[in-house]
C-alpha positions in Angstrom: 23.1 38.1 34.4 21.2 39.1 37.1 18.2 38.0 35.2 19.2 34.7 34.2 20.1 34.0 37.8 16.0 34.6 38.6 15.0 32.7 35.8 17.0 29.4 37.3 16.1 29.8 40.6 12.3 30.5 39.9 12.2 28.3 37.0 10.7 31.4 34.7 8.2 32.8 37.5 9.5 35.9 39.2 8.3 36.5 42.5 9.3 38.9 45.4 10.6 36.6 47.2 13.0 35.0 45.1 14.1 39.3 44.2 14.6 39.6 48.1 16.4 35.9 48.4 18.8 37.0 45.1 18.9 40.9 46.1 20.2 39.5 50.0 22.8 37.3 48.6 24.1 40.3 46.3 24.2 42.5 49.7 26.3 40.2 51.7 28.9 39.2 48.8 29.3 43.1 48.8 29.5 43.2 52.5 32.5 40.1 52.5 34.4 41.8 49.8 34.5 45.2 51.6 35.4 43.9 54.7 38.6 41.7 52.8 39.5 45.0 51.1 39.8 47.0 54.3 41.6 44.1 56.4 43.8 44.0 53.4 44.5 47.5 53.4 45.2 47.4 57.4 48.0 45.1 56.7 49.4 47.0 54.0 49.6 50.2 55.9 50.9 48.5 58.9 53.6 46.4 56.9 54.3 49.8 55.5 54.8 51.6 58.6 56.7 49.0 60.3 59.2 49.3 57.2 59.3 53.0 57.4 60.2 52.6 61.1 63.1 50.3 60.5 64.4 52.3 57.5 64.4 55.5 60.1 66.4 53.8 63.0 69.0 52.0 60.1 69.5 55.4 58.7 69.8 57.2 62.4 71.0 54.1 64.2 73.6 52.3 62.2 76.9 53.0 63.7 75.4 52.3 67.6 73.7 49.0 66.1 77.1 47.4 65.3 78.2 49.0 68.5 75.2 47.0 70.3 75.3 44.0 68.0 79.5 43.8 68.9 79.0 44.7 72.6 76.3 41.5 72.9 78.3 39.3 70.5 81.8 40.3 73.0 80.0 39.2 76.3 79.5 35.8 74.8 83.1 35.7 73.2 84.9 36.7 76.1 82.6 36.3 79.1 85.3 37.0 81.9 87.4 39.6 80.5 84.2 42.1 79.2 82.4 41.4 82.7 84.8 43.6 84.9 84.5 46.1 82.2 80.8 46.1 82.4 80.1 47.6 86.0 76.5 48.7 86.7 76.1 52.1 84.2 77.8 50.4 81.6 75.2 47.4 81.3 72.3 49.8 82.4 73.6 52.0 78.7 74.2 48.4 76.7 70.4 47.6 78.1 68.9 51.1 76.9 70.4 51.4 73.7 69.3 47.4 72.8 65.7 48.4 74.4 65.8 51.8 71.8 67.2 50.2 68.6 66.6 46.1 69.0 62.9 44.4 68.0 60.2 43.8 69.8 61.5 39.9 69.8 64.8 41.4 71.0 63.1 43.9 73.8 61.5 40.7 75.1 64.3 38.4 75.1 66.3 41.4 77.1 63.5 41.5 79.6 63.5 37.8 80.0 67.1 38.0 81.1 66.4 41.0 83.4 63.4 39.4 85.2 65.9 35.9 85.5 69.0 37.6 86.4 66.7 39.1 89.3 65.0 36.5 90.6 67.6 33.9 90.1 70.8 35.9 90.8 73.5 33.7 92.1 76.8 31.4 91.1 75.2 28.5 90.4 76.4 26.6 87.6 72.6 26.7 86.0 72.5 30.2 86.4 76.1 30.8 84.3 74.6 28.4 81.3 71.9 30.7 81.2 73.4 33.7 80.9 75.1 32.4 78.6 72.6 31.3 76.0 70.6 34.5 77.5 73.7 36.5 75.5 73.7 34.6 72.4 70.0 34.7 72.0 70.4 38.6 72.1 72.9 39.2 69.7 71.1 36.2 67.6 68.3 38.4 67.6 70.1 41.4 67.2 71.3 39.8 64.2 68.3 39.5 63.0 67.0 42.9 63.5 70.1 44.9 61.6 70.9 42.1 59.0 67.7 40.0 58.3 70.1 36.9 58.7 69.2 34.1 61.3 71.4 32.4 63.1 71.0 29.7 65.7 72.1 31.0 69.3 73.6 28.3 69.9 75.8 28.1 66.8 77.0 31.8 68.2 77.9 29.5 71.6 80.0 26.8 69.6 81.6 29.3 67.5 83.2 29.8 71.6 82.6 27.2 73.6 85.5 23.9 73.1 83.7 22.1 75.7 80.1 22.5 73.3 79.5 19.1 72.6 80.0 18.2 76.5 77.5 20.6 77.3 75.4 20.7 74.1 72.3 19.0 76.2 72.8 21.9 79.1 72.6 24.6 76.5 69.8 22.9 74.8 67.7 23.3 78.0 68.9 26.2 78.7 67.2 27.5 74.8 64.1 25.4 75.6 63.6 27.5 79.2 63.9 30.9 77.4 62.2 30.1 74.2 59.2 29.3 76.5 59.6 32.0 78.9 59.7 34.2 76.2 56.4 32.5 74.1 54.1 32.3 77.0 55.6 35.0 79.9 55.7 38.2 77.5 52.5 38.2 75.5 
């Protein structure tokens, strides 16, 4: 093959330069398909770790992720009543164990909340919206993490909310805010 590949490029006449030009092209289709093979091996063996991970914390994990996943999924449900239970301990635990067993989507959306909740602590009606999506992005994302089902944070916040379609534009910015907090804050 290698040959007839001379042949047509040198019409018949062989010449070193033509060997080089031919034995140059050979080298750097070897080079490309080495260096596909390896970046395709990275992503194998990290897709496989990252599944071996997950498997680990499902197996270790599974009774305090429902724990987690109903603790988040309660704060949006009944906002007032779980609030008094939650002093400061109680959320600093509901924080560590979603920091241990949550993704790194989940991590950063927990974070987001932190960093607003300090710097924008207060009454306000803006800042009670937000916590409130804040909560159902969490357990949406929680959801995700433990089950592999999406679900909309705000169809978590209509399942609740009688009012939704009153407020559907607040919530709506309220998603927008920490969607891009989240894509352009956290990287």
């Amino acid at each position: 093959m290698l040959e007839n590949i001379l042949n047509w490029l040198t019409n018949g006449k062989v010449t070193p330069g033509a060997i080089l030009l031919v034995l140059l092209v050979y080298c750097i289709y070897l080079w490309i398909k080495n260096k596909l093979s390896i970046s395709r091996d990275k992503i194998n063996n990290s897709s496989a770790r990252r599944m071996q991970i997950e498997s680990y914390f499902k197996q270790q994990g599974g009774e305090d992720q429902k724990k987690i996943y109903i603790s988040w999924v309660n704060l949006l449900i009944n906002l007032e009543e779980v609030s008094k239970k939650y002093d400061d301990k109680a959320f600093k635990e509901l924080k560590e164990k979603t920091t241990l067993y949550g993704s790194e989507e989940t991590v950063k959306i927990l974070s987001s909340y932190s960093h607003y909740v300090y710097t924008h602590e207060g009454d306000n009606e803006e800042y009670a919206y937000m916590g409130i999506v804040y909560f159902a992005c969490i357990a949406a994302s929680l959801k995700r993490d433990f089950t592999g089902y999406d679900v909309d944070p705000l169809v978590l916040i209509r399942l609740q909310f009688t009012d939704y379609d009153d407020l559907k534009d607040k919530f709506l910015e309220c998603k927008r805010d920490i969607n891009w907090d989240i894509k352009w804050n956290w990287k």
